[in-house]
C-alpha positions in Angstrom: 0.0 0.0 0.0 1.7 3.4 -0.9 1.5 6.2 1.7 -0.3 9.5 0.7 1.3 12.9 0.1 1.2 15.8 2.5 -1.9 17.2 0.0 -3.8 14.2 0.0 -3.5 14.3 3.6 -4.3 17.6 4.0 -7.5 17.3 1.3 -8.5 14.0 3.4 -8.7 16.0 6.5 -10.4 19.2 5.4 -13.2 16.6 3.9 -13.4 15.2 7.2 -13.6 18.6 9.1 -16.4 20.0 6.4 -18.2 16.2 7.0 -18.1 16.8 10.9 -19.5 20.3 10.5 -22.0 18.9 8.5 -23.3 16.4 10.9 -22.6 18.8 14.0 -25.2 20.8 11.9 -28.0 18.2 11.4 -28.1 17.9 15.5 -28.5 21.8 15.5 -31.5 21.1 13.7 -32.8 18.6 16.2 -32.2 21.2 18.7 -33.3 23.7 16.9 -36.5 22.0 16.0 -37.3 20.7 19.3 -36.8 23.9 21.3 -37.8 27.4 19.4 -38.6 26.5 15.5 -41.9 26.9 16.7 -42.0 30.4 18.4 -39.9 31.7 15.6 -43.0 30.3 13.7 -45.5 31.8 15.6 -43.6 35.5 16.0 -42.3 35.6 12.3 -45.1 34.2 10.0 -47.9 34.1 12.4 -47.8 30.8 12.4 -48.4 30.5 8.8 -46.0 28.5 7.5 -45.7 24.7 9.3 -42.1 24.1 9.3 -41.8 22.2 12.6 -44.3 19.4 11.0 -40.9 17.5 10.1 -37.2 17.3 9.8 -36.9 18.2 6.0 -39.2 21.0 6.6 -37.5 22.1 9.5 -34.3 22.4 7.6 -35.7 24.6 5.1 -37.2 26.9 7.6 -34.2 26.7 9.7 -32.3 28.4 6.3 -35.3 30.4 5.8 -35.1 32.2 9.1 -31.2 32.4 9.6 -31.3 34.4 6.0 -33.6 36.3 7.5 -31.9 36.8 11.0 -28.2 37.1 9.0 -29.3 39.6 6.6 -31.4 42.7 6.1 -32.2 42.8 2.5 -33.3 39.1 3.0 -36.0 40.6 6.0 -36.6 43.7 4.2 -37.5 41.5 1.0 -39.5 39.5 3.0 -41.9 42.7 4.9 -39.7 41.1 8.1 -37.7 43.6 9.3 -39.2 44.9 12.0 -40.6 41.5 13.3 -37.7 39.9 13.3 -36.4 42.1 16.2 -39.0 40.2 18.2 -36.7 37.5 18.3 -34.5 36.6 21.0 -30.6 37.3 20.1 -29.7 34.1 21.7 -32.2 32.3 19.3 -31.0 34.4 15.9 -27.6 33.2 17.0 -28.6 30.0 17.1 -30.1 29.9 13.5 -27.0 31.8 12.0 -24.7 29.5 13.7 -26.3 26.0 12.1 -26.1 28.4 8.9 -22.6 29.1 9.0 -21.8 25.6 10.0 -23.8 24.0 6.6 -21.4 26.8 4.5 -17.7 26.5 6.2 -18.6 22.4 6.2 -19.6 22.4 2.5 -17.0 24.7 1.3 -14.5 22.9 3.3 -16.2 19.4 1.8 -15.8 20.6 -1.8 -12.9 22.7 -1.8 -10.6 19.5 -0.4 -11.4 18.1 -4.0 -9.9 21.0 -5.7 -6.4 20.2 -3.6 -5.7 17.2 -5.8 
């Protein structure tokens, strides 16, 4: 068996970092999910939308609220703005930090394949 060079070793562990963040980030949604997806529902959308039904679901309004949270042409777009100050900080945190996690783990996850 031949031993790999200091870039495939390098690209082997960035994929496994970005794979950890990525994992680390489907238990945020768990979290997420089982303790204030639904009060973010209820404040945001006025309980319109039903994205706590189920874990797909609850992924897509996870990203749907952390745009909103993270930016302010994404809440502005959305007639949000204002609502959204409603929120908790430790909660917007919460949503931009699962956020962040999905883009540093799939840019770290792709990028070790341009290494090689």
């Amino acid at each position: 068996m031949t031993e790999l060079n200091l870039m495939q070793q390098i690209s082997m562990l960035l994929f496994m970092t970005g794979l950890s963040f990525a994992f680390l980030s489907i238990f945020f949604v768990f979290y997420i999910k089982a303790k204030c997806l639904s009060f973010v529902e209820d404040i945001i959308d006025d309980n319109a939308y039903s994205f706590s039904s189920n874990l797909f679901s609850a992924a897509l309004g996870i990203t749907r609220y952390s745009l909103i949270f993270l930016f302010d042409w994404q809440a502005k777009r959305c007639n949000r703005f204002e609502i959204r100050n409603k929120i908790p900080q430790k909660i917007q945190r919460l949503f931009i930090l699962n956020q962040l996690l999905i883009f540093v783990g799939a840019l770290l996850m792709f990028g070790s394949g341009l290494l090689e």
